[in-house]
C-alpha positions in Angstrom: 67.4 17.0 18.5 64.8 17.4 21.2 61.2 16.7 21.1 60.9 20.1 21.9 62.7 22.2 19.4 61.4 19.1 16.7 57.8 20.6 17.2 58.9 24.0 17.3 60.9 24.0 14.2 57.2 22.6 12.6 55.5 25.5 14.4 58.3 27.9 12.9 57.6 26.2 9.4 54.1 26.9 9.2 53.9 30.3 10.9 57.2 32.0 8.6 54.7 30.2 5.4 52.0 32.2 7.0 53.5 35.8 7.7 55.4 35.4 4.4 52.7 34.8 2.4 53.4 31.1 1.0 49.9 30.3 2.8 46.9 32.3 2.9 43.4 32.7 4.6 41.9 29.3 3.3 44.9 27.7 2.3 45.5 23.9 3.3 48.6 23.1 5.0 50.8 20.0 4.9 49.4 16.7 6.5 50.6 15.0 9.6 51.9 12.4 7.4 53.8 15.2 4.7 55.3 17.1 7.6 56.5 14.1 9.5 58.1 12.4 6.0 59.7 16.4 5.1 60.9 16.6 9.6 61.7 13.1 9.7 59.9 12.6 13.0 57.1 10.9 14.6 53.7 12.1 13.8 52.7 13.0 17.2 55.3 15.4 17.2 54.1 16.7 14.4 50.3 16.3 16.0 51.7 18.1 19.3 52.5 21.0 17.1 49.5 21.5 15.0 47.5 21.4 18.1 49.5 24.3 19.1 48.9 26.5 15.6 45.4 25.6 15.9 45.3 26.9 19.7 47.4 29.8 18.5 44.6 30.9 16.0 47.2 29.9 13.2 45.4 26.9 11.9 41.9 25.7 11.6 41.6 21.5 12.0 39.0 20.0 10.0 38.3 16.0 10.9 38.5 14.3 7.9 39.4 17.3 5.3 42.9 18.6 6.9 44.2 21.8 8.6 43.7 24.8 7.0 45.3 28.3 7.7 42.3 30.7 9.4 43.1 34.7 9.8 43.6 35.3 14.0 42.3 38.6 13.5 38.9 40.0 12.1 39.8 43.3 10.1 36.9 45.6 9.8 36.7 48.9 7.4 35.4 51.1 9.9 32.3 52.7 7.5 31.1 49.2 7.1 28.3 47.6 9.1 28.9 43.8 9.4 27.4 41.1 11.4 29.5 39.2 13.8 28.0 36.6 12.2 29.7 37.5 8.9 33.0 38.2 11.3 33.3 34.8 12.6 33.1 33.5 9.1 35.8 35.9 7.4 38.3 33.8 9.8 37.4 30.3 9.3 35.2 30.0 12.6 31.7 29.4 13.5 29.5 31.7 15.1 28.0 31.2 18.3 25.7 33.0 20.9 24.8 32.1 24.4 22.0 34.6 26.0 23.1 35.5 29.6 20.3 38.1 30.6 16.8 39.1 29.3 14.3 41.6 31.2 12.1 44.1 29.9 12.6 47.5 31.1 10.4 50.8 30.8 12.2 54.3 29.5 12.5 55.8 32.9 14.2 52.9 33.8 17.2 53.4 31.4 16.9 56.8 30.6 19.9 57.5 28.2 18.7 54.4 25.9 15.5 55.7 25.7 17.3 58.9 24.8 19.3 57.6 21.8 16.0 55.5 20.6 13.4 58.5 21.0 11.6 56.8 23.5 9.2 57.6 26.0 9.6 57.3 29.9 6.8 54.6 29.5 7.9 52.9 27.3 9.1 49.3 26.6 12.2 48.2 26.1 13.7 44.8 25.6 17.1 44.2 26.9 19.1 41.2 26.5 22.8 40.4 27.0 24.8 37.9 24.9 28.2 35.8 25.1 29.3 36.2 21.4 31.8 33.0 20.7 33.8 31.6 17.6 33.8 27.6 17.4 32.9 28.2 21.2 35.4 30.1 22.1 34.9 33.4 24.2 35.2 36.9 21.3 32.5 39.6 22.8 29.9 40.4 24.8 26.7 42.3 23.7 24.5 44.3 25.4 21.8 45.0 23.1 18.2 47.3 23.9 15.3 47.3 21.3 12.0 49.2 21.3 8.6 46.6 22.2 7.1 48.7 19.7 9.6 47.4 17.1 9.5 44.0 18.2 6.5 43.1 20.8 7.2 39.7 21.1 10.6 38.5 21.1 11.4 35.3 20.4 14.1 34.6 22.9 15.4 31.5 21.2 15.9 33.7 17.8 19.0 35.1 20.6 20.6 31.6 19.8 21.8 33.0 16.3 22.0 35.4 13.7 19.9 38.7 15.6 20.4 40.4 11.9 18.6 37.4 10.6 15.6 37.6 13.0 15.4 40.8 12.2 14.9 40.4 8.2 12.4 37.6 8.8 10.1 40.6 10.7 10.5 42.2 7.8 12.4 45.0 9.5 14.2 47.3 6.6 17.9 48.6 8.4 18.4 52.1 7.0 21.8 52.7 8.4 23.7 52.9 11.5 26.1 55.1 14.0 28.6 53.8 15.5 31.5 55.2 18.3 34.3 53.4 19.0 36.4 53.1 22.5 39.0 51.2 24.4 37.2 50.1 27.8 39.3 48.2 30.6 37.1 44.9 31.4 35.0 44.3 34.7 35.3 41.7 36.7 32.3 39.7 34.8 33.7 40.5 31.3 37.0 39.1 32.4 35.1 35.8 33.9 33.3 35.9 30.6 36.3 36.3 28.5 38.7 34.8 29.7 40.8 37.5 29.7 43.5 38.9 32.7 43.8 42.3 32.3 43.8 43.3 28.5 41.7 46.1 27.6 38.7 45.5 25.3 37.0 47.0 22.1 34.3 48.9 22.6 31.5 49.7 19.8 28.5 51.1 20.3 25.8 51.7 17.7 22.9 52.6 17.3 20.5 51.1 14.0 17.8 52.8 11.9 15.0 51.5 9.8 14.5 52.9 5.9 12.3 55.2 7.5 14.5 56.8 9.9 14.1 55.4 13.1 16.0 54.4 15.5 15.0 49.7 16.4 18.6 48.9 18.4 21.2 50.3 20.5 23.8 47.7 21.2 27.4 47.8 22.9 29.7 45.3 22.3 33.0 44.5 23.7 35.2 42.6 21.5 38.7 40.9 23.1 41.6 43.5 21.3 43.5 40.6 20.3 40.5 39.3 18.1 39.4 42.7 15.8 41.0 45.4 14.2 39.6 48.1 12.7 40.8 50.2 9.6 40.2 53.6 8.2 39.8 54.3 4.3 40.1 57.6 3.7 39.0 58.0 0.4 38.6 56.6 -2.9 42.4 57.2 -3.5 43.4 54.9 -1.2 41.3 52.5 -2.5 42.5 52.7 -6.1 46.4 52.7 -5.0 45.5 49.4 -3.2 43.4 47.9 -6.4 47.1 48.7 -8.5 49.3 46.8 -6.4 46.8 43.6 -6.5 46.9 43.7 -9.9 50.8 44.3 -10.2 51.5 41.2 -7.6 
């Protein structure tokens, strides 16, 4: 047998364990040492093709601990607000955020943000743009506006992490959001950005609330379609008919 089909039959393995079920989200696959004993072949075969799953999205590769299966795509409910953040960890990866862009505009500058955040023509508004990544690779970019009389000071380097977390520490309440989804073909910057050739991307934008009704962020984000799905719950039906078949498997 080849080298080639010997690390594609051990691809094959682990991905038909995968879509079948055997392994889940979490789940720890055979070592290098298990799967070359079960192929009978030499362990850098066997390396070859885990470095393959985990390029693939199929695997995660701890040092020390193992490979472990990771979900390739982030499935959102569509009524739920969740950080990206709080994405990156519901498939095994670790968030990241690299700030491209700051400036401080006034409302006459960008008049339909100032629009959507009942704003003023003179007033402030802080605007920063963001390379969202997972264990440093490429997933969205955010372009994200907030009132100065939210915020008047931002703390740029808070733009290295968690922006709901910065948020909380200034004590800021969120009420609620709207949010509109869209397919968008990307530019040439996103595709630079991304990595991407010519897919089309995810677009969401929303727009946050405080407990009192008014409106601190407008962001739009672009996530890479091959990263995030979205689903639609249409009522508490649905959810019930899916609670009986968990409970029946």
């Amino acid at each position: 047998m080849k080298e080639t089909a010997k690390y594609k039959t051990i691809e094959n393995y682990i991905i038909n364990q995968i879509e079948n079920g055997e392994l889940r989200v979490g789940d720890q696959i055979l070592t290098e040492y298990q799967l070359s004993a079960k192929f009978k072949i030499g362990r850098l075969t066997v390396n070859k093709a885990l470095i393959n799953l985990a390029k693939e999205g199929y695997i995660k590769r701890i040092a020390g601990k193992g490979s472990f299966v990771t979900s390739r795509t982030v499935i959102r409910d569509f009524f739920t607000r969740r950080s990206f953040t709080e994405d990156m960890e519901s498939i095994g990866l670790k968030a990241g955020s690299l700030l491209l862009e700051y400036k401080l505009y006034t409302g006459n500058e960008v008049p339909k943000i100032a629009h959507l955040l009942s704003l003023k023509p003179d007033d402030k508004i802080h605007y920063f743009h963001r390379l969202r990544t997972g264990d440093d690779e490429p997933i969205a970019i955010s372009y994200t506006y907030i009132p100065k009389k939210i915020i008047a000071d931002f703390d740029l380097t808070a733009l290295n992490h968690s922006l709901n977390e910065y948020f909380k520490s200034l004590g800021i309440i969120d009420g609620g959001f709207k949010q509109k989804m869209t397919a968008h073909l990307p530019t040439a910057e996103q595709k630079e950005l991304l990595k991407l050739d010519h897919e089309a991307l995810l677009r969401s934008a929303h727009i946050r609330y405080t407990s009192e009704g008014l409106p601190y962020e407008y962001t739009e984000t672009y996530y890479r379609s091959d990263k995030f799905e979205y689903t639609f719950d249409s009522g508490i039906n649905v959810r019930e008919e899916l609670k009986k078949e968990q409970n029946n498997e």
